[in-house]
C-alpha positions as CSV (number, residue, x, y, z in Angstrom):
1,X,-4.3,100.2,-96.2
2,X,-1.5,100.7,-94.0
3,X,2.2,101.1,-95.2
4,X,4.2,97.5,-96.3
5,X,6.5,96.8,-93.9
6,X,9.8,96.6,-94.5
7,X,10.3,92.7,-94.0
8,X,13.0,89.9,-93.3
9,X,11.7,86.4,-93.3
10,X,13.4,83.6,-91.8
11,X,13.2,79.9,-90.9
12,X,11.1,79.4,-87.7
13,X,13.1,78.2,-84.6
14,X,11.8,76.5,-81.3
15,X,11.5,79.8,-79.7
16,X,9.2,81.4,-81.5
17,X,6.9,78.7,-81.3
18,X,4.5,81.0,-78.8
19,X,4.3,84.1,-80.9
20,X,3.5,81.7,-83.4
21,X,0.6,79.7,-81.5
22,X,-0.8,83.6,-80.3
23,X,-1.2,84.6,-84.1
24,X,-2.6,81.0,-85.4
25,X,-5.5,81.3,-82.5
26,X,-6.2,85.1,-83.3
27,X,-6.4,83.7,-87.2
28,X,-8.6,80.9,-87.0
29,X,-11.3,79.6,-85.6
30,X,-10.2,75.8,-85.1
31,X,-6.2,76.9,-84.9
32,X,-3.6,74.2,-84.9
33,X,-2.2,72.9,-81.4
34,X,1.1,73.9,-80.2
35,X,2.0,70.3,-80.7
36,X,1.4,69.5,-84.2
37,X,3.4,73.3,-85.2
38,X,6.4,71.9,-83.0
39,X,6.1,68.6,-85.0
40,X,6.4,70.5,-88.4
41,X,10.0,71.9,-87.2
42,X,11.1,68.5,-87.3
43,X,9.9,67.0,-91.0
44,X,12.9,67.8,-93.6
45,X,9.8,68.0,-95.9
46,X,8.0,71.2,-94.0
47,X,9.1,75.0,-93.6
48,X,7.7,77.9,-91.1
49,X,8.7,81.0,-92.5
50,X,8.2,83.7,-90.4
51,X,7.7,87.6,-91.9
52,X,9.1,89.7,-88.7
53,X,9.5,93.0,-88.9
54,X,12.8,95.4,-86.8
55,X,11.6,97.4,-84.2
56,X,7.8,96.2,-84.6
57,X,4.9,97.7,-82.6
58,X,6.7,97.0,-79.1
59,X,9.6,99.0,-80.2
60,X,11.8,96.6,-79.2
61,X,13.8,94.2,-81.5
62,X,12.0,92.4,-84.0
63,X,8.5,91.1,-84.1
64,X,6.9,88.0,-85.3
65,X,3.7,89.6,-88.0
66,X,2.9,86.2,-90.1
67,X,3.7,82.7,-90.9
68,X,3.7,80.1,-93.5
69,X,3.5,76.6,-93.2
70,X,4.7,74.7,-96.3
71,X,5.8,71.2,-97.7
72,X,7.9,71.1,-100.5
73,X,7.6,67.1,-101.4
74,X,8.8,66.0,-105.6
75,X,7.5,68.5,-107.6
76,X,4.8,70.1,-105.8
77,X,4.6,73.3,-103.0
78,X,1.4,72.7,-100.7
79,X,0.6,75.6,-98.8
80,X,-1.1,74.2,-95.7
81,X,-1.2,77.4,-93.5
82,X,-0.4,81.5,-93.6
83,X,-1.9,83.6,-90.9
84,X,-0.9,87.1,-90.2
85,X,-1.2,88.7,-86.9
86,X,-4.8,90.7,-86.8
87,X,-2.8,94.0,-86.2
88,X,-0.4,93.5,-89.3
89,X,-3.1,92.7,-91.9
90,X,-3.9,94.6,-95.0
91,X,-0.4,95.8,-95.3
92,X,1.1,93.0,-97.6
93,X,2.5,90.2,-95.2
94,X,0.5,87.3,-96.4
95,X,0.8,88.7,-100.0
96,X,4.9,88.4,-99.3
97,X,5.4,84.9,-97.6
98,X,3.1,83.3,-100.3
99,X,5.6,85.5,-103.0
100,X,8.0,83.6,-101.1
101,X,7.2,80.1,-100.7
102,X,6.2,80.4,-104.4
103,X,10.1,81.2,-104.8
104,X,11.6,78.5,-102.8
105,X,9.4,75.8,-104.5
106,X,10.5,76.8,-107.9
107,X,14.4,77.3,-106.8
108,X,13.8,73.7,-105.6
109,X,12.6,72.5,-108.6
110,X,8.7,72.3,-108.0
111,X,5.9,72.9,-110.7
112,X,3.2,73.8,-108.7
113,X,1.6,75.5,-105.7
114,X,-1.5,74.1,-104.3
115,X,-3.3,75.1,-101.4
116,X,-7.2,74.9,-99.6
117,X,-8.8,77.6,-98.9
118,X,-12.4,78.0,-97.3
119,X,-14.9,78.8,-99.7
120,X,-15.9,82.0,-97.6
121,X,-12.3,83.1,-96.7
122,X,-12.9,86.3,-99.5
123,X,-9.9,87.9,-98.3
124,X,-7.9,84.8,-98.5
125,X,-9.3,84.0,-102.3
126,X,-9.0,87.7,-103.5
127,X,-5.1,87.3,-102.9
128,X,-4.6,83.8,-104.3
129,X,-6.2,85.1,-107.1
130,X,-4.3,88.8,-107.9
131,X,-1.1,86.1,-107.5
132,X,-2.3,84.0,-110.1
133,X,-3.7,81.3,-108.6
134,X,-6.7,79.2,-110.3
135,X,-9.7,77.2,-108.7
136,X,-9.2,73.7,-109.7
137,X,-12.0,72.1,-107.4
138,X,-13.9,72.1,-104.2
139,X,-13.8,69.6,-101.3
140,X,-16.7,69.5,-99.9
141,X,-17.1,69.8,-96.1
142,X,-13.2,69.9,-95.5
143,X,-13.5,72.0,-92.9
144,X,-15.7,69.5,-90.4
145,X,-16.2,71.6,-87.7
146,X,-19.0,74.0,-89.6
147,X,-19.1,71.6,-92.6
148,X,-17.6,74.2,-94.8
149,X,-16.3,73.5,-98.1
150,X,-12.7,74.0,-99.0
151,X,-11.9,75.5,-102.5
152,X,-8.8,73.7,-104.2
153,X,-6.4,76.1,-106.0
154,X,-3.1,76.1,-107.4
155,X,-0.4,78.0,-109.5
156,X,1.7,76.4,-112.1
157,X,5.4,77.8,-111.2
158,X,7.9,78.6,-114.5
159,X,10.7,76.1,-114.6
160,X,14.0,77.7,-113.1
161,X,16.3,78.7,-116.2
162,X,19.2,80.5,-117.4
163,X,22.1,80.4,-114.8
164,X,25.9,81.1,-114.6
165,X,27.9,80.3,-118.4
C-alpha cells in the first residue's frame, strides 16, 4: 500500500466539476452525469467534499484524488457516492472522507450514517466494515443496469457531548 497522503478536504466549487466527472467515470461503471453532480452543488441538503492533495502527481498546485457526495437531512447522514481517483487508491482517501462525513453528520446533530453499497464492491464493504459499519439489509436489484443487489449498511454516530463550561 502506498503512503497516506497528506490531505485537505474542502467543499466542492463549480470549477472542479470536471476533475470530478474524470474520477466518477474512471470509478464506476454507470457514473453519474455531469448534470445531476452540478445539481447537488445547489441543494442546502447535499455536500461534495473533495480530498486534494498539494503538489499531487502533476507537481503543480493541488490535485483533486476523491469525493464524497452526502445529504445530511434531520437526523440521518446518507452517503450516496465516494470514488477515488484509480491512481490514489489503497492509500487511505476513501477511508478519510467517509471519517469525515461521519464527523460533519454528528457535529450536525445526526445519529446515523447509511449508505448502498453493491453486494460485490469487496473493497468498498471491507472498509465500511473496519469503520464500523453494519449490514442492515439488501435491496435487491438496485443497481438495474446488471441487476445487482445493493447491500444496506449504516453506523449509529455517538451524540456530540461535553463542550465549553
Amino acid at each position: 500500500m502506498a503512503r497516506s497522503p497528506a490531505l485537505r478536504l474542502r467543499p466542492m466549487a463549480p470549477s472542479d466539476l470536471d476533475r470530478v466527472v474524470a474520477i466518477n467515470e474512471e470509478s464506476f461503471l454507470h457514473p453519474w452525469a455531469a448534470d445531476l453532480l452540478r445539481r447537488e452543488l445547489l441543494h442546502d441538503w447535499s455536500t461534495i467534499l473533495l480530498a486534494e492533495e498539494e503538489g499531487g502527481a502533476r507537481g503543480a498546485g493541488a490535485e483533486i484524488l476523491g469525493f464524497i457526495v452526502f445529504w445530511l437531512v434531520h437526523d440521518e447522514l446518507h452517503v450516496l457516492n465516494v470514488a477515488v481517483g484509480a491512481r490514489h487508491r489503497r492509500r487511505g482517501v476513501a477511508r478519510r472522507l467517509m471519517e469525515e462525513a461521519a464527523a460533519r453528520g454528528r457535529a450536525a446533530g445526526a445519529r446515523m450514517v447509511t449508505l448502498e453499497v453493491r453486494r460485490g464492491n469487496e473493497a468498498a464493504l471491507s472498509l465500511y466494515r473496519a469503520l464500523g459499519y453494519r449490514e442492515v439489509g439488501v435491496r435487491p436489484r438496485y443497481y438495474a443496469e446488471e441487476g445487482e443487489d445493493a447491500v444496506v449498511m449504516e453506523l449509529s454516530l455517538p451524540a456530540v457531548t461535553g463542550g465549553a463550561g
